[in-house]
Biopython code that builds the backbone (N, CA, C, O; Angstrom):
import numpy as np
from Bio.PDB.StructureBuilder import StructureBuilder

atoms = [
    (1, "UNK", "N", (15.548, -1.994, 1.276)),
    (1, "UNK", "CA", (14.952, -0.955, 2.114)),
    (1, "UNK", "C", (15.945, 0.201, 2.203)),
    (1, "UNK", "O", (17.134, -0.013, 2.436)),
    (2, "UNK", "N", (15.373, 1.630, 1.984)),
    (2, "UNK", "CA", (16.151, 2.403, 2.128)),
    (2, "UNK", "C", (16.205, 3.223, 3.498)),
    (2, "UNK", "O", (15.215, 3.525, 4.165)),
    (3, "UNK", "N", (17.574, 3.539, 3.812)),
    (3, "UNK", "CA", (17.541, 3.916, 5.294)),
    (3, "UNK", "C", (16.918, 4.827, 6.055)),
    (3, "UNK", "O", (16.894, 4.906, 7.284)),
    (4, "UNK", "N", (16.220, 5.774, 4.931)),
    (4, "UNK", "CA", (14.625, 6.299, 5.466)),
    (4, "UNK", "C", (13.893, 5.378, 6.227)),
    (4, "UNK", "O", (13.803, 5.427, 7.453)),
    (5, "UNK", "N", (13.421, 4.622, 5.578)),
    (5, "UNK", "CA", (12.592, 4.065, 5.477)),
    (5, "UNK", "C", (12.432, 2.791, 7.145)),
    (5, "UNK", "O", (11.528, 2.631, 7.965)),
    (6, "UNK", "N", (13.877, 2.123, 6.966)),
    (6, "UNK", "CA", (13.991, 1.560, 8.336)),
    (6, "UNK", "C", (14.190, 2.623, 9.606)),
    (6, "UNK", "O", (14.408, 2.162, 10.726)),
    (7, "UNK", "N", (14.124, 3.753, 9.436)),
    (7, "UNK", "CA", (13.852, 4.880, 10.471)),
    (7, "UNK", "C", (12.349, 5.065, 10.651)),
    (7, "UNK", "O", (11.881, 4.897, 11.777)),
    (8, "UNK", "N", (11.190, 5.550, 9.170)),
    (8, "UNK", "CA", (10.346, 5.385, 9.555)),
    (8, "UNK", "C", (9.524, 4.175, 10.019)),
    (8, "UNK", "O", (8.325, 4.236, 10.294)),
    (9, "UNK", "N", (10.097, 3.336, 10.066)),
    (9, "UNK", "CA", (9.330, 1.958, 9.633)),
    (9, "UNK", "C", (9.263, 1.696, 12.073)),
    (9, "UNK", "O", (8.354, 1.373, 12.837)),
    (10, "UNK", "N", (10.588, 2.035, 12.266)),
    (10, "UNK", "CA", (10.540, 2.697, 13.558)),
    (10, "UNK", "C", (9.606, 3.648, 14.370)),
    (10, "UNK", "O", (8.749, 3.401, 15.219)),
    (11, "UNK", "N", (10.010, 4.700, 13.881)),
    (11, "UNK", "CA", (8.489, 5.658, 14.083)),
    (11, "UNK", "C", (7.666, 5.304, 14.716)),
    (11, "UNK", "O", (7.285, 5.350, 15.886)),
    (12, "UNK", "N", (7.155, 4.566, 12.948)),
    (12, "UNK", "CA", (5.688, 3.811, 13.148)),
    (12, "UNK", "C", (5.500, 3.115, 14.237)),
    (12, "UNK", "O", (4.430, 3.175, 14.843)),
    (13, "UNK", "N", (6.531, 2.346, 14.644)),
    (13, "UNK", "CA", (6.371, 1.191, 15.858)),
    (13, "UNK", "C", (6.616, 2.015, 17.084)),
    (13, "UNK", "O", (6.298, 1.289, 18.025)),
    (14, "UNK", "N", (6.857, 2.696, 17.352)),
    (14, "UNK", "CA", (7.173, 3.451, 18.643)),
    (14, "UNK", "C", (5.718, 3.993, 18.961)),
    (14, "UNK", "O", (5.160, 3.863, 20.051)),
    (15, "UNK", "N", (5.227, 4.576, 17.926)),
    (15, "UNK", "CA", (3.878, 5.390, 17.973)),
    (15, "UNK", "C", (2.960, 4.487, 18.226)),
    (15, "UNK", "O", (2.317, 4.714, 19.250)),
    (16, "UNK", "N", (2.657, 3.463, 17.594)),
    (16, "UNK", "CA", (1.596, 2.297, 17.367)),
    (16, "UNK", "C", (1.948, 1.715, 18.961)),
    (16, "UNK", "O", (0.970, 1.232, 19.532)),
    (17, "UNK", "N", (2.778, 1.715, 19.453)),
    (17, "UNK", "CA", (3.283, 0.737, 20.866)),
    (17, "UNK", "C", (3.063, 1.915, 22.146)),
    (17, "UNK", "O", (2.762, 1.505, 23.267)),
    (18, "UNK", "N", (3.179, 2.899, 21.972)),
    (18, "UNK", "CA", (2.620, 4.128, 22.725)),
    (18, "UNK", "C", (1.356, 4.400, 22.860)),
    (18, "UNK", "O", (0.940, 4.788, 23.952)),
    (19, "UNK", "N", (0.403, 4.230, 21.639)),
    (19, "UNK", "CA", (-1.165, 4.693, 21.865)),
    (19, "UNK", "C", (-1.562, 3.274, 22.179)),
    (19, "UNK", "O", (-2.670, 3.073, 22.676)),
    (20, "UNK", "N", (-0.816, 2.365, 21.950)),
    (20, "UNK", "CA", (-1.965, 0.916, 22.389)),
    (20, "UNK", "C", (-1.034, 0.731, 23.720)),
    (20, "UNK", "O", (-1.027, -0.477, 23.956)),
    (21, "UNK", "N", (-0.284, 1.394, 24.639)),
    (21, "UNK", "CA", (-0.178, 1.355, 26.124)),
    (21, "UNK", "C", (-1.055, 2.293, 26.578)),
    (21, "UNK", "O", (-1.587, 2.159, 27.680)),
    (22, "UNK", "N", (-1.351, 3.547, 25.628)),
    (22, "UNK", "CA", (-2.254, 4.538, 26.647)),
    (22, "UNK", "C", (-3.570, 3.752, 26.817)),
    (22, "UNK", "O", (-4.256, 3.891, 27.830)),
    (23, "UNK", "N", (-3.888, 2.979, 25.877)),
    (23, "UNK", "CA", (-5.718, 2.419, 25.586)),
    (23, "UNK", "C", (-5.092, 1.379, 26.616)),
    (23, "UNK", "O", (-6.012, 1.213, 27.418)),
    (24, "UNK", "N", (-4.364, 0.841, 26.895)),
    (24, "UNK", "CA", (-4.059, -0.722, 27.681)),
    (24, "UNK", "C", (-5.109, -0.547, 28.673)),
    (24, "UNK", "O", (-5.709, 0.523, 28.771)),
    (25, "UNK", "N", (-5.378, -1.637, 29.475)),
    (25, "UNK", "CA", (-6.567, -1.183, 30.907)),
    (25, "UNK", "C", (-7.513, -0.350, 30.836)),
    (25, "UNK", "O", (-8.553, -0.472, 31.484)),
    (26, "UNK", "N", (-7.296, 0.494, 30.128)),
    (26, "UNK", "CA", (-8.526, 1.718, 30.003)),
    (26, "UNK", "C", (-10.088, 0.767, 29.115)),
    (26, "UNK", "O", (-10.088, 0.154, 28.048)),
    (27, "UNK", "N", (-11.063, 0.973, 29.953)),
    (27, "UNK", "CA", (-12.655, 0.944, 29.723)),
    (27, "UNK", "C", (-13.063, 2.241, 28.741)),
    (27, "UNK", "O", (-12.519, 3.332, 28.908)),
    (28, "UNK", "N", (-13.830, 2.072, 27.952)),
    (28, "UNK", "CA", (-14.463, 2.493, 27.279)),
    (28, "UNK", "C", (-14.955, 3.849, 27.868)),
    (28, "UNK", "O", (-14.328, 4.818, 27.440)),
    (29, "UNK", "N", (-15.867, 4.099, 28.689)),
    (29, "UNK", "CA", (-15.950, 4.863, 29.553)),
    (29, "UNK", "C", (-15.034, 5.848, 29.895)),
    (29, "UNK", "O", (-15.246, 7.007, 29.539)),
    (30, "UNK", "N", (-13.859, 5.497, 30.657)),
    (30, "UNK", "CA", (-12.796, 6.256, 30.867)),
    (30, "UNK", "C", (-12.041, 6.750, 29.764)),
    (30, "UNK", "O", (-11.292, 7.703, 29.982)),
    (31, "UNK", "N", (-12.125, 6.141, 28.319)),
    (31, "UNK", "CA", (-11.525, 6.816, 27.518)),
    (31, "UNK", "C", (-12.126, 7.842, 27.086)),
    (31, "UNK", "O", (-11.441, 8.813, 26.765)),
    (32, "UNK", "N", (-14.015, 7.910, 26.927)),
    (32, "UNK", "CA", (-14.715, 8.560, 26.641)),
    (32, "UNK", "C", (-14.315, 10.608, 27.742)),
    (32, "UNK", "O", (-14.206, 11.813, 27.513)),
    (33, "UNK", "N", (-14.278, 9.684, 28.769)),
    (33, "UNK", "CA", (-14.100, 10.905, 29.682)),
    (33, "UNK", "C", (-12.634, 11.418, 30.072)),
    (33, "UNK", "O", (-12.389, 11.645, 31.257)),
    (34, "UNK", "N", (-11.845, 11.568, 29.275)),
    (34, "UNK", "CA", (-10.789, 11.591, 29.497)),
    (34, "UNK", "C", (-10.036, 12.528, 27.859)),
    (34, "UNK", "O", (-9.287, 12.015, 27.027)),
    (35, "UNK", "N", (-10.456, 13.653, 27.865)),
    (35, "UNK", "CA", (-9.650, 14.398, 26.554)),
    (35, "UNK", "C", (-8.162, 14.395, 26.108)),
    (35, "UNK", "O", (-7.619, 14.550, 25.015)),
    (36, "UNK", "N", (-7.599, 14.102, 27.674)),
    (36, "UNK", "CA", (-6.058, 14.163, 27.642)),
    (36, "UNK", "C", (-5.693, 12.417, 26.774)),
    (36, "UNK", "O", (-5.138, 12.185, 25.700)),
    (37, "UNK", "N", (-6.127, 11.734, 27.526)),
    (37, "UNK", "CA", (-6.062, 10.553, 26.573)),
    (37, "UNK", "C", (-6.522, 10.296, 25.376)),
    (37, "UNK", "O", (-5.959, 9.467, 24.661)),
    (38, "UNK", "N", (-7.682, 11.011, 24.958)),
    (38, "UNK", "CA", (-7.785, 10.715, 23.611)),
    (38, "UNK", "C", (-7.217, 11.777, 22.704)),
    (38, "UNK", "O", (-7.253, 11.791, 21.474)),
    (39, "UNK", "N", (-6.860, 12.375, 23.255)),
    (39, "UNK", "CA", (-5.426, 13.462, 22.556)),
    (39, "UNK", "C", (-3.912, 12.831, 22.598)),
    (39, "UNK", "O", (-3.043, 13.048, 21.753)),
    (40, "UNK", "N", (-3.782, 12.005, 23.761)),
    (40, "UNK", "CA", (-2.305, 11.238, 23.146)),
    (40, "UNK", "C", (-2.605, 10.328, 22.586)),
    (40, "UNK", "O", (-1.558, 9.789, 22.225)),
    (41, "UNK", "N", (-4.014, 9.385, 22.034)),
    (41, "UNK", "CA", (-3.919, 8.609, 21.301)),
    (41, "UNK", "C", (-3.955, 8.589, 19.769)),
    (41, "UNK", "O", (-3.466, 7.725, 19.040)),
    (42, "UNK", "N", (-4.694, 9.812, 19.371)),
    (42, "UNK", "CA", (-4.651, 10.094, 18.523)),
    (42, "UNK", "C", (-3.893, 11.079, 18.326)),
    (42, "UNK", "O", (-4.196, 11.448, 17.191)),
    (43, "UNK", "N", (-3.015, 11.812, 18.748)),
    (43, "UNK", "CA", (-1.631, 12.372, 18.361)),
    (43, "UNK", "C", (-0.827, 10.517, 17.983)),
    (43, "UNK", "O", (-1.241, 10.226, 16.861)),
    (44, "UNK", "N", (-0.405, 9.971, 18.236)),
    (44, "UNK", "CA", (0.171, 8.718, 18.229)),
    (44, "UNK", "C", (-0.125, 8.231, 16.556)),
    (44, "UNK", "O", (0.606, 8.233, 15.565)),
    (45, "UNK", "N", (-1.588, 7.814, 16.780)),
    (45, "UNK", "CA", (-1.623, 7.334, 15.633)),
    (45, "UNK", "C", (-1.720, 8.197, 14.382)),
    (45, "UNK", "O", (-1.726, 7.551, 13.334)),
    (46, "UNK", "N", (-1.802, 9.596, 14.265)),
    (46, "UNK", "CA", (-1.343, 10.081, 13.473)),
    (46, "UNK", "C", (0.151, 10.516, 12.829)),
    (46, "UNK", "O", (0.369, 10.961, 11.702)),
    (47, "UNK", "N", (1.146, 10.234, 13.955)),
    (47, "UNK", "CA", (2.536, 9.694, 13.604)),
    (47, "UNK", "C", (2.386, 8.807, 13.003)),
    (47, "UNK", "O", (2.887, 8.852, 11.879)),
    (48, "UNK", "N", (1.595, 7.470, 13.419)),
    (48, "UNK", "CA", (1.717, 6.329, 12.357)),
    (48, "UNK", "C", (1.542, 6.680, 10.820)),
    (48, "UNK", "O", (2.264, 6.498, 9.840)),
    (49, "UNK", "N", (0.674, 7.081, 10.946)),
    (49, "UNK", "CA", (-0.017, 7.700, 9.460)),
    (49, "UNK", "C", (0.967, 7.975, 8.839)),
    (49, "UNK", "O", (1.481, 7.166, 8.067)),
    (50, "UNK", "N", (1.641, 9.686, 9.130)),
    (50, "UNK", "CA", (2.192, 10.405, 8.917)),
    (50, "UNK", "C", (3.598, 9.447, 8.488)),
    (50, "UNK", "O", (4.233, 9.870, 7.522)),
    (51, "UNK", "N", (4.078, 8.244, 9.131)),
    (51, "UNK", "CA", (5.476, 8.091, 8.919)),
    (51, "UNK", "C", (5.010, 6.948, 7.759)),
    (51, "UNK", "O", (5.700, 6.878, 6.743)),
    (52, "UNK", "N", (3.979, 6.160, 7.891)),
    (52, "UNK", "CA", (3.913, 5.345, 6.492)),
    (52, "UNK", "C", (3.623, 6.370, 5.110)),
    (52, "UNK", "O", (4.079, 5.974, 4.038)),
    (53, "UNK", "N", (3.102, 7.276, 5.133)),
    (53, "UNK", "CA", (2.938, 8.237, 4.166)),
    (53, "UNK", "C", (4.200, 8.457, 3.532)),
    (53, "UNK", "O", (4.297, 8.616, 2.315)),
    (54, "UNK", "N", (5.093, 8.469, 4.258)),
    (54, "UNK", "CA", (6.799, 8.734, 3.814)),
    (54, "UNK", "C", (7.199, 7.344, 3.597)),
    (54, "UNK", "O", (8.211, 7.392, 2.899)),
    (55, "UNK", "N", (6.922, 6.230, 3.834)),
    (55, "UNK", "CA", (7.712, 4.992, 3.076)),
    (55, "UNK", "C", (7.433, 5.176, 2.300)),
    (55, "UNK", "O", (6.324, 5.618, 2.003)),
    (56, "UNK", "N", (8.697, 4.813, 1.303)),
    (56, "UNK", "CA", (8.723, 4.334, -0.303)),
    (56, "UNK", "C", (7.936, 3.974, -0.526)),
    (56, "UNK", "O", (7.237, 3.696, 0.448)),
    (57, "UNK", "N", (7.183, 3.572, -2.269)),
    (57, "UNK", "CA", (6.092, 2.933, -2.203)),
    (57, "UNK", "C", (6.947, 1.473, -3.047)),
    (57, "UNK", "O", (6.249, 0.689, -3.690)),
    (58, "UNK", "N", (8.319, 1.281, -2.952)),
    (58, "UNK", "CA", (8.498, -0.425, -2.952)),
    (58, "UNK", "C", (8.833, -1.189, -1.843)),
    (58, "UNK", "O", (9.174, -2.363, -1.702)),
    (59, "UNK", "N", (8.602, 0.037, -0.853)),
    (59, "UNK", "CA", (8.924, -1.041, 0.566)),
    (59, "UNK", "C", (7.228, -1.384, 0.829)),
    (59, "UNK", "O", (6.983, -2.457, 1.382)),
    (60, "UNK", "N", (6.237, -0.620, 0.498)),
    (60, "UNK", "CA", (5.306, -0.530, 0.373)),
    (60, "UNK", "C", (4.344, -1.539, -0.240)),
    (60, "UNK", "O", (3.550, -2.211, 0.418)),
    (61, "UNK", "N", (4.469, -1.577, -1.382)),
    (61, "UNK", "CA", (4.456, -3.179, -2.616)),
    (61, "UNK", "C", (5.147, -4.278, -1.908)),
    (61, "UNK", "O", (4.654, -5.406, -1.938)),
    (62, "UNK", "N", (6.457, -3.999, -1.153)),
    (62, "UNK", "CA", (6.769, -4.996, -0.401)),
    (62, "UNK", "C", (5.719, -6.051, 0.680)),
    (62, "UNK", "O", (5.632, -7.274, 0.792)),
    (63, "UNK", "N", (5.132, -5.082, 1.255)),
    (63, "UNK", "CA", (4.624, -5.849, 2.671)),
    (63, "UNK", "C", (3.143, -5.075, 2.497)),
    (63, "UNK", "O", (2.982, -3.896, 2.811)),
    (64, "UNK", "N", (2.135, -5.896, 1.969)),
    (64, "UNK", "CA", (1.388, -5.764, 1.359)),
    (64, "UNK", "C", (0.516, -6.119, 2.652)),
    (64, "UNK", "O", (-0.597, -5.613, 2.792)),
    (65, "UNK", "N", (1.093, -7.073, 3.669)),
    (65, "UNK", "CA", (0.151, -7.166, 4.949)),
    (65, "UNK", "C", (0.095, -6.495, 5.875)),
    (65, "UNK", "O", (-0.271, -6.899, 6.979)),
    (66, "UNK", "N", (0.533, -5.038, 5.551)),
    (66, "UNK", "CA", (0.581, -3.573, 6.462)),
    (66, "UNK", "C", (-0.507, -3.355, 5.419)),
    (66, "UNK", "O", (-0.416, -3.648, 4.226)),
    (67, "UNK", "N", (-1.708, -2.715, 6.130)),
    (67, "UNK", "CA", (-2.801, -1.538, 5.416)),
    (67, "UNK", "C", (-2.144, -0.237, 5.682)),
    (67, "UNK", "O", (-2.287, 0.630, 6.543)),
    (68, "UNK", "N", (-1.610, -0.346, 4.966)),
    (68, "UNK", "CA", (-1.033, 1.235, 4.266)),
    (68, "UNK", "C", (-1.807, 2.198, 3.629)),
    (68, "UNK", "O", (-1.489, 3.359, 3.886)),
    (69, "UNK", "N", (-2.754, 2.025, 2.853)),
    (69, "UNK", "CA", (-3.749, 2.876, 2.643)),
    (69, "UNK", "C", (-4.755, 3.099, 3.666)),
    (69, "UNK", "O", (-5.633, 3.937, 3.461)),
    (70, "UNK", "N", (-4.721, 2.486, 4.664)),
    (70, "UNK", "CA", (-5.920, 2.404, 5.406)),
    (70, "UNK", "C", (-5.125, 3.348, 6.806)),
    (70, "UNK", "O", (-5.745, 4.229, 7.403)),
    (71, "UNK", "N", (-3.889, 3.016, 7.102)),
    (71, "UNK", "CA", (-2.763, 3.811, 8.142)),
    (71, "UNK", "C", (-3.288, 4.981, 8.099)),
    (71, "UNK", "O", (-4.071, 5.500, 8.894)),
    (72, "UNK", "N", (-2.493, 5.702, 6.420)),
    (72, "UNK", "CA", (-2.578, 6.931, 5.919)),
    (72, "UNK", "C", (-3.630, 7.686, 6.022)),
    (72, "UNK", "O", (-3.740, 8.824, 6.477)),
    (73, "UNK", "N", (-4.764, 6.646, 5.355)),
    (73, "UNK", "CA", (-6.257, 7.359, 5.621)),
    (73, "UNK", "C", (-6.541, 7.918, 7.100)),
    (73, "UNK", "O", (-7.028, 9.005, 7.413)),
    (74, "UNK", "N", (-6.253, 7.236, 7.633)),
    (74, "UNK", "CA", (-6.644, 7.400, 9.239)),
    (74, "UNK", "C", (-6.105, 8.589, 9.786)),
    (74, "UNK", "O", (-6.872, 9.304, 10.431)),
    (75, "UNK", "N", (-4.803, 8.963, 9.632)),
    (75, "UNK", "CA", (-3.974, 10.219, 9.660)),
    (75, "UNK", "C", (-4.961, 10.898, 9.329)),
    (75, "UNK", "O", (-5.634, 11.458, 10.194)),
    (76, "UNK", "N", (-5.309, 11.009, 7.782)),
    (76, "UNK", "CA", (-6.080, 11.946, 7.025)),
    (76, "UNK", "C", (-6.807, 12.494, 7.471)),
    (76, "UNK", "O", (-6.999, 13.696, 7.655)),
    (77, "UNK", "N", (-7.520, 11.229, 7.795)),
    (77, "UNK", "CA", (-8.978, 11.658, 8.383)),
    (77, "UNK", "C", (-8.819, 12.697, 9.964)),
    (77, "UNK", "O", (-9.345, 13.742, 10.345)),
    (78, "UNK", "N", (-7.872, 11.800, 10.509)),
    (78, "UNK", "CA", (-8.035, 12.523, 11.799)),
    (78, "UNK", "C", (-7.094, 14.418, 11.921)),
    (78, "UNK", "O", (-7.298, 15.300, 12.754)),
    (79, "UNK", "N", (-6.279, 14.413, 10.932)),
    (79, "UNK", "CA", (-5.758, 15.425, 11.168)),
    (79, "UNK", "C", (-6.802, 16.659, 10.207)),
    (79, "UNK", "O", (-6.778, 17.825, 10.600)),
    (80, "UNK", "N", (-7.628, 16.309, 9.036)),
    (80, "UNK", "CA", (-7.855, 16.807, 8.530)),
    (80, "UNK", "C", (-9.552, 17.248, 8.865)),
    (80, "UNK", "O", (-10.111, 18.289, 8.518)),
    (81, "UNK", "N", (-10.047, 16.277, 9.522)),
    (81, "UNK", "CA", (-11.777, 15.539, 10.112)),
    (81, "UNK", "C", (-12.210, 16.000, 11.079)),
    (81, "UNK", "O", (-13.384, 16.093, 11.436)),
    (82, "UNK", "N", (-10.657, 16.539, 11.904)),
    (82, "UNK", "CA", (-10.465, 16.996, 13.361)),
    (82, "UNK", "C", (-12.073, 17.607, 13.902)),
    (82, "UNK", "O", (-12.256, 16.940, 14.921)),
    (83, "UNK", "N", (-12.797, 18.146, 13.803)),
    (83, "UNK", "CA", (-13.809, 18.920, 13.745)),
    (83, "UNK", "C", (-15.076, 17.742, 13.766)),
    (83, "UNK", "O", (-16.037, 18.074, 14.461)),
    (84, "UNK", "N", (-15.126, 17.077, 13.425)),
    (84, "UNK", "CA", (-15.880, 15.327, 13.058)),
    (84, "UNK", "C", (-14.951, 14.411, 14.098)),
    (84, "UNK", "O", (-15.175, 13.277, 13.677)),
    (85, "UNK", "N", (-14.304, 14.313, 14.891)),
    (85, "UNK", "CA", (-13.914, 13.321, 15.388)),
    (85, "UNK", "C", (-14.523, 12.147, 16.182)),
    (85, "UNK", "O", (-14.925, 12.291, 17.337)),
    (86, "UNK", "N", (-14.563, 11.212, 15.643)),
    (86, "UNK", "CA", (-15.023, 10.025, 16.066)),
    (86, "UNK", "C", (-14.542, 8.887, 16.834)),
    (86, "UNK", "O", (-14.199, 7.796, 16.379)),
    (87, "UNK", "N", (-14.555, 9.302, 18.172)),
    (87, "UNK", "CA", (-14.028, 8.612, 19.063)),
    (87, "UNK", "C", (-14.500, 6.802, 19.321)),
    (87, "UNK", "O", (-14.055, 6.062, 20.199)),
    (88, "UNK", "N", (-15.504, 6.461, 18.261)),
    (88, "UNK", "CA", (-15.819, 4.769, 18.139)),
    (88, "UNK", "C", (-14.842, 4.319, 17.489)),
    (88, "UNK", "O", (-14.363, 3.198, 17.662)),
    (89, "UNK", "N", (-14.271, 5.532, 16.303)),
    (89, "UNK", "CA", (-13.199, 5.266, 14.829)),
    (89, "UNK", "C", (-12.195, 4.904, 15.924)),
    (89, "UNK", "O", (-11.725, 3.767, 15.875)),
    (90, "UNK", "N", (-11.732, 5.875, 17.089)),
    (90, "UNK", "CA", (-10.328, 6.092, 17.400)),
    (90, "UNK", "C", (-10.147, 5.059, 18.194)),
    (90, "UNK", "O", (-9.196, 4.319, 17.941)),
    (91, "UNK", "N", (-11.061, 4.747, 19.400)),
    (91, "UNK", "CA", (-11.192, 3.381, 19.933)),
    (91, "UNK", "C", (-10.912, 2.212, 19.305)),
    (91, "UNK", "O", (-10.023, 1.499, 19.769)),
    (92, "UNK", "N", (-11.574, 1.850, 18.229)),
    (92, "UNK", "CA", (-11.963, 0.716, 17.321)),
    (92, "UNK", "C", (-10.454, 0.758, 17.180)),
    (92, "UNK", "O", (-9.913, -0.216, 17.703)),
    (93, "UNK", "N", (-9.618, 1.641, 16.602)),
    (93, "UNK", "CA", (-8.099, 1.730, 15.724)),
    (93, "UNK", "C", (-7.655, 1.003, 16.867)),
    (93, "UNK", "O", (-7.789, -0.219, 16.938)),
    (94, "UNK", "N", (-7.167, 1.647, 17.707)),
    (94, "UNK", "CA", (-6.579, 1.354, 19.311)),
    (94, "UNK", "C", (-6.818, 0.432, 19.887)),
    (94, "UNK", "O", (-6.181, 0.367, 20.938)),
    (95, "UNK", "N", (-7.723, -0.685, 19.636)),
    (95, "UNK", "CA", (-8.462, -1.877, 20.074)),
    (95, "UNK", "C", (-7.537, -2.757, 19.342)),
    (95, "UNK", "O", (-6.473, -3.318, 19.608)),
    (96, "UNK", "N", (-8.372, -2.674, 18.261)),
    (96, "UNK", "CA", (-8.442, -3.942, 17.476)),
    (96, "UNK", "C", (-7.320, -3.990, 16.004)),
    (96, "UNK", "O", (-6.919, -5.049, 15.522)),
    (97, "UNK", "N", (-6.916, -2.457, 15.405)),
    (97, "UNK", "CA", (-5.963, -2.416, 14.749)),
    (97, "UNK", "C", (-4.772, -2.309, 14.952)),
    (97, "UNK", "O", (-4.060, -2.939, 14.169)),
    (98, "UNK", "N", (-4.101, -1.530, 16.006)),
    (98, "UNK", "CA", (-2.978, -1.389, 16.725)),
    (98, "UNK", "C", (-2.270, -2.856, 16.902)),
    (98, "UNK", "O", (-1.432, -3.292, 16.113)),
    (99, "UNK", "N", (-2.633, -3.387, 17.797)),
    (99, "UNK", "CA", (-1.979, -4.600, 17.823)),
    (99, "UNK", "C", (-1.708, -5.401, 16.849)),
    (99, "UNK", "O", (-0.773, -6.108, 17.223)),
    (100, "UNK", "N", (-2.108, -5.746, 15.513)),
    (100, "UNK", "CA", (-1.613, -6.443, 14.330)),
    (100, "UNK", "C", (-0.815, -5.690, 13.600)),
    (100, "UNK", "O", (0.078, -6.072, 12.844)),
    (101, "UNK", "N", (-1.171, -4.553, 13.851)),
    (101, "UNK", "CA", (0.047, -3.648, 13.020)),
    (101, "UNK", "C", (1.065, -3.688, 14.052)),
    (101, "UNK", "O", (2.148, -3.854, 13.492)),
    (102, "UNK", "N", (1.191, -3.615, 15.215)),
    (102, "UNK", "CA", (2.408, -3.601, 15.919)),
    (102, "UNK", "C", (2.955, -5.326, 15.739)),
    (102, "UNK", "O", (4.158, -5.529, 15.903)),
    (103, "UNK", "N", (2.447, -5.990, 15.552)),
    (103, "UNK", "CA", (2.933, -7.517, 15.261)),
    (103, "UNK", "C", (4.009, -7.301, 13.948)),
    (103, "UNK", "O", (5.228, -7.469, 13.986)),
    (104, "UNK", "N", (3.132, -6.848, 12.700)),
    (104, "UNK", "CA", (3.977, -6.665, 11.876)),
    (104, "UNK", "C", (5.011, -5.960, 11.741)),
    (104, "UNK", "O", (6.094, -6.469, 11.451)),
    (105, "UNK", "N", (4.861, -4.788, 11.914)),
    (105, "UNK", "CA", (6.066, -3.920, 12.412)),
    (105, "UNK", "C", (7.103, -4.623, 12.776)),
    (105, "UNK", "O", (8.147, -4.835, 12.158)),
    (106, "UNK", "N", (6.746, -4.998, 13.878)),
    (106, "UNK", "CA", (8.074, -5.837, 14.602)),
    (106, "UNK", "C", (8.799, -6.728, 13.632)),
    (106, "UNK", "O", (10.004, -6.781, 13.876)),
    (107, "UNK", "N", (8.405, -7.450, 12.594)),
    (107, "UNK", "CA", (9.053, -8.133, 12.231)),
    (107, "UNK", "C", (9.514, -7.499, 10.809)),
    (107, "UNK", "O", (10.056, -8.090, 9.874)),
    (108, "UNK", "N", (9.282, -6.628, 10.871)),
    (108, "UNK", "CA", (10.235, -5.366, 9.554)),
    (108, "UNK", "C", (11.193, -4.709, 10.475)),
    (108, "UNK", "O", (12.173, -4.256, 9.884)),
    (109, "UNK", "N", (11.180, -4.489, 12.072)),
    (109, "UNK", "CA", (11.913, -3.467, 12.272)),
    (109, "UNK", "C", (13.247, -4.309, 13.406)),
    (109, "UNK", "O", (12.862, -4.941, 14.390)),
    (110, "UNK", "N", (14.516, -4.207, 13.131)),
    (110, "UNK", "CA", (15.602, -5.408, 13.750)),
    (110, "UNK", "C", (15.398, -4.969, 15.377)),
    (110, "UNK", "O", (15.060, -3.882, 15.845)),
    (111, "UNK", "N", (15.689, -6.064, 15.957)),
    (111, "UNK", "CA", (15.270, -5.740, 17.378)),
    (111, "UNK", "C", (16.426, -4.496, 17.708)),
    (111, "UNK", "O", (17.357, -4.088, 17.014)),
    (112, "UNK", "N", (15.836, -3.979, 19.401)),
    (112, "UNK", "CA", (16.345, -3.203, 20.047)),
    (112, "UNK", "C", (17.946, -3.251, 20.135)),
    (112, "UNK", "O", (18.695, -2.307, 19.883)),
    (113, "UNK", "N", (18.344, -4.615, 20.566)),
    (113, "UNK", "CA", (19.662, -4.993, 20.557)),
    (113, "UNK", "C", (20.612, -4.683, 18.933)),
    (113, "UNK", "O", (21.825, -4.505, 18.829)),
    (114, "UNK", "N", (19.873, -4.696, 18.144)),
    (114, "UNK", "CA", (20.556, -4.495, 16.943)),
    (114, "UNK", "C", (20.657, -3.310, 16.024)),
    (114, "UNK", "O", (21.332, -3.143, 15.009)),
    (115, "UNK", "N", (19.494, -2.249, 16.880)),
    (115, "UNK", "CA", (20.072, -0.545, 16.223)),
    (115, "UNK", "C", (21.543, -0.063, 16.552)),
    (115, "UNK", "O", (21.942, 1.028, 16.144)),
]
sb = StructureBuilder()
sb.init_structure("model")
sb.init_model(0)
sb.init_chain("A")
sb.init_seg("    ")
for serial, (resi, resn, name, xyz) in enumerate(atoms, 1):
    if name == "N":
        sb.init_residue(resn, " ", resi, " ")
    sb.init_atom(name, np.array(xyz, "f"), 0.0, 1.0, " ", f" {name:<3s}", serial, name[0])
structure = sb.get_structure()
């Protein structure tokens, strides 16, 4: 791993652990009505995007159980879609994808005690 890379690989986990505390407790409903929150969540996960876009692509080939194409896309979509935004997409991410990607993460990135 190159030392990019265990920086972004950070990033990623800071961002991914930030938008799935803003969604924490929050109802469906309240996220719906709430612009400020679905503006820090998806600011968030487009850091994610944005910082796997910059891993290498052999740390990449490495850990094949990160959706890395699917991260990136999501960035894509949302920074580029902005105008189309689909707040079921952004929910759904924040639900149900966030947390397995923050599982993995963690175990690419050395704990707190060891930066």
């Amino acid at each position: 791993m190159l030392p990019d890379d265990g920086a972004l690989l950070l990033d990623m986990l800071i961002a991914a652990r930030r938008a799935a505390k803003y969604a924490e407790g929050v109802s469906r409903e309240d996220f719906n009505a709430d612009p400020l929150l679905q503006d820090g969540i998806v600011h968030q996960i487009q850091i994610v995007g944005e910082a796997a876009g910059r891993i290498t692509e052999e740390l990449r080939d490495a850990h094949p159980e990160i959706p890395w194409r699917r991260v990136i896309g999501m960035r894509h979509w949302l920074v580029h879609g902005y105008r189309n935004l689909d707040l079921d997409r952004v929910w759904d991410t924040a639900q149900n994808w966030l947390p397995p990607l923050i599982a993995a993460l963690e175990l690419l990135v050395p704990p707190e005690e060891d930066l």
